[in-house]
C-alpha positions as CSV (number, residue, x, y, z in Angstrom):
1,X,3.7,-4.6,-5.3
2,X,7.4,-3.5,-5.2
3,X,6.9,0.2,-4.7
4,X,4.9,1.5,-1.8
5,X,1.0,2.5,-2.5
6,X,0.2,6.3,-2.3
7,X,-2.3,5.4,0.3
8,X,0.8,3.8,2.4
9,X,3.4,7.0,1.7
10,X,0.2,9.1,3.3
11,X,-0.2,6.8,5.8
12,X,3.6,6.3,7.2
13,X,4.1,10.0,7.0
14,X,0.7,11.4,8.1
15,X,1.3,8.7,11.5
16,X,4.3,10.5,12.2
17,X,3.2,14.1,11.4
18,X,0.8,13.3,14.0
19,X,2.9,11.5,16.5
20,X,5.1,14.7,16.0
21,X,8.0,12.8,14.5
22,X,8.5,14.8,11.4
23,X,7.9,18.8,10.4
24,X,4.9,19.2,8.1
25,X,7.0,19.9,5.6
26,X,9.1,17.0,5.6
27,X,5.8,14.6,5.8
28,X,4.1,16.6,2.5
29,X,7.4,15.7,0.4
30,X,8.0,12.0,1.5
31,X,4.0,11.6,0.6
32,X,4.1,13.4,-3.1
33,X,7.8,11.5,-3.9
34,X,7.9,11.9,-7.2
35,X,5.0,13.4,-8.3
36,X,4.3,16.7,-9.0
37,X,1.7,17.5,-6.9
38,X,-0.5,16.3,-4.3
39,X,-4.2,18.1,-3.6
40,X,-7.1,17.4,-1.3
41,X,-10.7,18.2,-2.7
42,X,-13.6,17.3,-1.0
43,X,-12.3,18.6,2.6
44,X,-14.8,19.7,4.8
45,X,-14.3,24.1,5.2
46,X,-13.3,23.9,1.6
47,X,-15.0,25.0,-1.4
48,X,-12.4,23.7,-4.1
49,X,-8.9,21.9,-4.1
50,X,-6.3,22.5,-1.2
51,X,-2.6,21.9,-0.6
52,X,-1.7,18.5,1.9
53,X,-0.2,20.6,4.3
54,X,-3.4,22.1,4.7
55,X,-5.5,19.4,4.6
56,X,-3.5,17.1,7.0
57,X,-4.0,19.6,9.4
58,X,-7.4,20.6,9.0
59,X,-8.2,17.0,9.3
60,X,-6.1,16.7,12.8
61,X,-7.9,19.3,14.0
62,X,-11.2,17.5,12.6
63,X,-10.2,14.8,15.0
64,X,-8.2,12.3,13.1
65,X,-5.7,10.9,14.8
66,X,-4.3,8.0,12.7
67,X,-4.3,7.3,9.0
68,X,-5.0,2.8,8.0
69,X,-4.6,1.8,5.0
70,X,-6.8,-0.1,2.0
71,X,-6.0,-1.7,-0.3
72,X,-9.1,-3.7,-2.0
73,X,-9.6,-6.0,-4.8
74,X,-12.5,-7.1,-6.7
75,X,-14.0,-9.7,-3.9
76,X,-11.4,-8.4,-1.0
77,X,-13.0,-4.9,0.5
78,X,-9.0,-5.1,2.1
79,X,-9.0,-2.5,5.0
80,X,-12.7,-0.9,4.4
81,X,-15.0,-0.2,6.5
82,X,-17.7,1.6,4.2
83,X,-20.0,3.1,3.4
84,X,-20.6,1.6,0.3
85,X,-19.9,4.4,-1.9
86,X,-16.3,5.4,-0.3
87,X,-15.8,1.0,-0.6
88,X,-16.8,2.0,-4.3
89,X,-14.3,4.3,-5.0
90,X,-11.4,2.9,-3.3
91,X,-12.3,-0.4,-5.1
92,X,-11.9,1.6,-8.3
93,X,-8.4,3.5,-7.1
94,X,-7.4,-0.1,-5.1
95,X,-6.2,2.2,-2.7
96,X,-7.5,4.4,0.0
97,X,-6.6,6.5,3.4
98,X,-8.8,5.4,6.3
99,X,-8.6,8.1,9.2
100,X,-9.1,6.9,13.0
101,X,-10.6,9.4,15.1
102,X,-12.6,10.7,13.1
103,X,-15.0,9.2,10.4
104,X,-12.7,10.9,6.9
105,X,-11.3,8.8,4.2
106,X,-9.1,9.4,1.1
107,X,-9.2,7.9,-2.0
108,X,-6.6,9.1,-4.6
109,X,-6.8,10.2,-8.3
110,X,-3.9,9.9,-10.2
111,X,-3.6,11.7,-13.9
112,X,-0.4,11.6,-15.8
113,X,0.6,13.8,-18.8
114,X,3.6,14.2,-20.8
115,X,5.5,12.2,-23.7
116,X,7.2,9.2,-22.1
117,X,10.4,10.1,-19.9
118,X,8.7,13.3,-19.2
119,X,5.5,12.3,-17.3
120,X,4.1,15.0,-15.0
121,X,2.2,13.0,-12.2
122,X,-0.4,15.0,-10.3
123,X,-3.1,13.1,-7.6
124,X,-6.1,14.4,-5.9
125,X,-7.2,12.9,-2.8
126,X,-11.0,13.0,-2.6
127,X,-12.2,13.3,0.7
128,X,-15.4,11.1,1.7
129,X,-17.3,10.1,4.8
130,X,-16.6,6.8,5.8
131,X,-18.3,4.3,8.5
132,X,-16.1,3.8,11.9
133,X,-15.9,0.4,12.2
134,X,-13.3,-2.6,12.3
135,X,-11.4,-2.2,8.9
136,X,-12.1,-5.8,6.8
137,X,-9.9,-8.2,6.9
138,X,-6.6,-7.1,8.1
139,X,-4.2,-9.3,10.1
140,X,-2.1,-8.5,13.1
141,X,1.8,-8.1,12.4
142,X,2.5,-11.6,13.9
143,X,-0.1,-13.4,12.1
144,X,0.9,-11.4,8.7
145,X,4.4,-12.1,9.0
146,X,3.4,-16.1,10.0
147,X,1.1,-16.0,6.4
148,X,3.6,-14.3,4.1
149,X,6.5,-17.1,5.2
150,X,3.9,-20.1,4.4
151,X,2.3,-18.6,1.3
152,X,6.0,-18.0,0.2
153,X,7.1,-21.7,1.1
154,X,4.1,-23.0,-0.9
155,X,4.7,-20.5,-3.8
156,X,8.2,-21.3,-4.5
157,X,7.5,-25.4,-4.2
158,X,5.1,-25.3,-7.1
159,X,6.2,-22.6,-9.2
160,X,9.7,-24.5,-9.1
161,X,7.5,-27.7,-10.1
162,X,6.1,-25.6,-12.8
163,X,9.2,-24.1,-13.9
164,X,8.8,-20.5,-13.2
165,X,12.7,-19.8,-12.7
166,X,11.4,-15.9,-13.3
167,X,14.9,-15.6,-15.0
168,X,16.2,-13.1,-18.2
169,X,17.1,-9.4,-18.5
170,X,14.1,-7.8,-17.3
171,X,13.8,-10.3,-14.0
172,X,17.6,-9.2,-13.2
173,X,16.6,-5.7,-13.3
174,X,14.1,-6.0,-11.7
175,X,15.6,-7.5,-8.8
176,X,18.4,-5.1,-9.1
177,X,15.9,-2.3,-8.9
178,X,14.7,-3.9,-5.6
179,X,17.9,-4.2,-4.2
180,X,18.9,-0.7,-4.8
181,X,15.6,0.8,-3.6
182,X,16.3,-1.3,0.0
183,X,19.5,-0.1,0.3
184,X,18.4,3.7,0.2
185,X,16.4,2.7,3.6
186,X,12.8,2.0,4.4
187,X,12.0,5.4,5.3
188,X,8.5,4.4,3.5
189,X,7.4,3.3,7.2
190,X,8.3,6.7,8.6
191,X,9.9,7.1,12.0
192,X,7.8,5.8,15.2
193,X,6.9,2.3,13.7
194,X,7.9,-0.5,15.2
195,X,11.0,-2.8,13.8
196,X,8.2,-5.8,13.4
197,X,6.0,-3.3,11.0
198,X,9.0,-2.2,9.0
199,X,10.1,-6.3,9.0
200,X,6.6,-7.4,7.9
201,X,6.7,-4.7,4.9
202,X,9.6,-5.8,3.5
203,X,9.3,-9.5,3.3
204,X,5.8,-8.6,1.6
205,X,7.6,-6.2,-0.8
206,X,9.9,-9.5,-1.5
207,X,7.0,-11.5,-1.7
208,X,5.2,-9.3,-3.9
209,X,9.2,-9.3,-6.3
210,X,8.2,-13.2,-7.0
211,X,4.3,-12.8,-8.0
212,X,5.7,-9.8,-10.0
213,X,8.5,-11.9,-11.9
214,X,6.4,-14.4,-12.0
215,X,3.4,-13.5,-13.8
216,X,5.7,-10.9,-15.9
217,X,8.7,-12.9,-17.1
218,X,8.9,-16.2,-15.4
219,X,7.2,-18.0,-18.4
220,X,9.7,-21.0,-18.1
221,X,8.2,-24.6,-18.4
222,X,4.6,-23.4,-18.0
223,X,3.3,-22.9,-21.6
224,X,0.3,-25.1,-21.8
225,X,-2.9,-23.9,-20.5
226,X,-3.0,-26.4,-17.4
227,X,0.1,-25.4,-16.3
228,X,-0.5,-21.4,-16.9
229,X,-4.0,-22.0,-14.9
230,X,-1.8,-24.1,-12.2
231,X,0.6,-21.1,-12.0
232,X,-2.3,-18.3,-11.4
233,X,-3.5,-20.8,-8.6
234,X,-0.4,-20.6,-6.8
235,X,-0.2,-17.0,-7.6
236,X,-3.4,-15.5,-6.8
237,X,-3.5,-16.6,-2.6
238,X,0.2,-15.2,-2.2
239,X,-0.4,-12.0,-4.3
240,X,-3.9,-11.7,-1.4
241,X,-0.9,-12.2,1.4
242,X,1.2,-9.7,0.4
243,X,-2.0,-7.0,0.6
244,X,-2.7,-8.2,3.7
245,X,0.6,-8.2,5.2
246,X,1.5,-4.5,3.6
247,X,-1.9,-3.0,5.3
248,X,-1.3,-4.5,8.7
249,X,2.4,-2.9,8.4
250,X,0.6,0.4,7.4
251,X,-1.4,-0.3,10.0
252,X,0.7,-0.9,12.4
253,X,1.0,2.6,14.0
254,X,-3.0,2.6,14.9
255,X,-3.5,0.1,16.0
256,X,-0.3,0.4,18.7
257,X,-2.2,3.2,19.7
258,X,-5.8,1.6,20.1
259,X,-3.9,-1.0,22.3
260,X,-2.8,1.2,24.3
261,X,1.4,1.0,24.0
């Protein structure tokens, strides 16, 4: 939860490729970040693999003229719309690209190879068909933002009753790698979203700091199996939140544009 999904860098920067914010260019190498490379297989025209510059455009030109996000879990088809084999896949990658306009969808395919501190990254984006309809279960930016400050509230009150603290070396760094990541700027949400998206995103990336430490070093007081059980409770409806809240920031851009603004 505290670094952005592929499916949200593509998002963000395939938005504002399209809304002609950004140069090609600069959208293909805020969506690969780190990795290696980024390829598109499946596109329609296409016999084999192609590059993202490519692709994005092919797709434009295809008709797509906004990229939603998904992000589904087992019981939560988050942002899909089907059919049920691209819901499949994306279930499988808990991640996908939804494209409005124009009835496309990606789903990527990480590998990674390399001894550890030299892993080469490299994703495929498979393109699919996809049903258009109303993606599932995605909130609007005001009632995300309304959702994450309750499910935080509640969190905190019984994870503090537990004794989570979510304290030690690796929770400090953790925070510390948070704090230095937001201080670089939040150019995950490209330019052309609004301040409320870019607001939403980052109190779910905070949110999704405490359900991190949480279930990953916040042991604390909560060592016998009631309380551990008590603790995933709490946990599980915030961690569903955050999704939510991240996708309708993704989101955000669309559905501006279905509105109208």
């Amino acid at each position: 939860m505290l670094s952005e999904p592929r499916s949200g860098r593509l998002a963000a920067w395939g938005n504002a490729l399209l809304a002609g914010a950004v140069s090609p260019d600069e959208a293909v190498l805020a969506i690969v970040g780190e990795d290696a490379v980024h390829r598109v297989e499946g596109l329609p025209g296409e016999a084999g693999p192609v590059g993202l510059t490519l692709a994005l455009g092919r797709l434009r030109r295809l008709g797509v003229t906004g990229w939603r996000v998904a992000l589904p879990a087992p019981g939560h088809p988050l942002g899909l719309s089907g059919p049920p084999d691209f819901n499949a896949r994306a279930l499988e990658a808990e991640e996908a690209v939804v494209g409005f306009g124009a009835p496309y969808g990606l789903v990527p395919e990480v590998t990674e190879a390399g001894p550890a501190g030299d892993v080469h990254v490299s994703v495929v984006w498979h393109c699919m068909a996809v049903r258009e309809a109303p993606p599932a279960d995605v909130p609007s930016l005001g009632e995300a933002e309304r959702e994450l400050a309750e499910a935080l509230r509640d969190a905190t009150a019984v994870l503090t009753r537990l004794d989570v603290a979510a304290s030690g070396p690796a929770a400090d760094a953790a925070r510390e790698a948070y704090r230095a990541r937001a201080e670089v700027g939040r150019e995950v949400l490209a330019p052309g979203y609004p301040p409320r998206a870019v607001r939403v995103l980052e109190l779910a990336q905070r949110v999704g700091l405490l359900v991190d430490l949480a279930y990953d070093h916040g042991h604390g007081g909560a060592v016998s199996a009631s309380e551990m059980a008590a603790r995933g409770d709490a946990l599980r409806p915030v961690e569903r939140v955050a999704r939510r809240a991240q996708v309708a920031a993704y989101n955000a851009y669309v559905e501006e544009r279905e509105r109208g603004f």
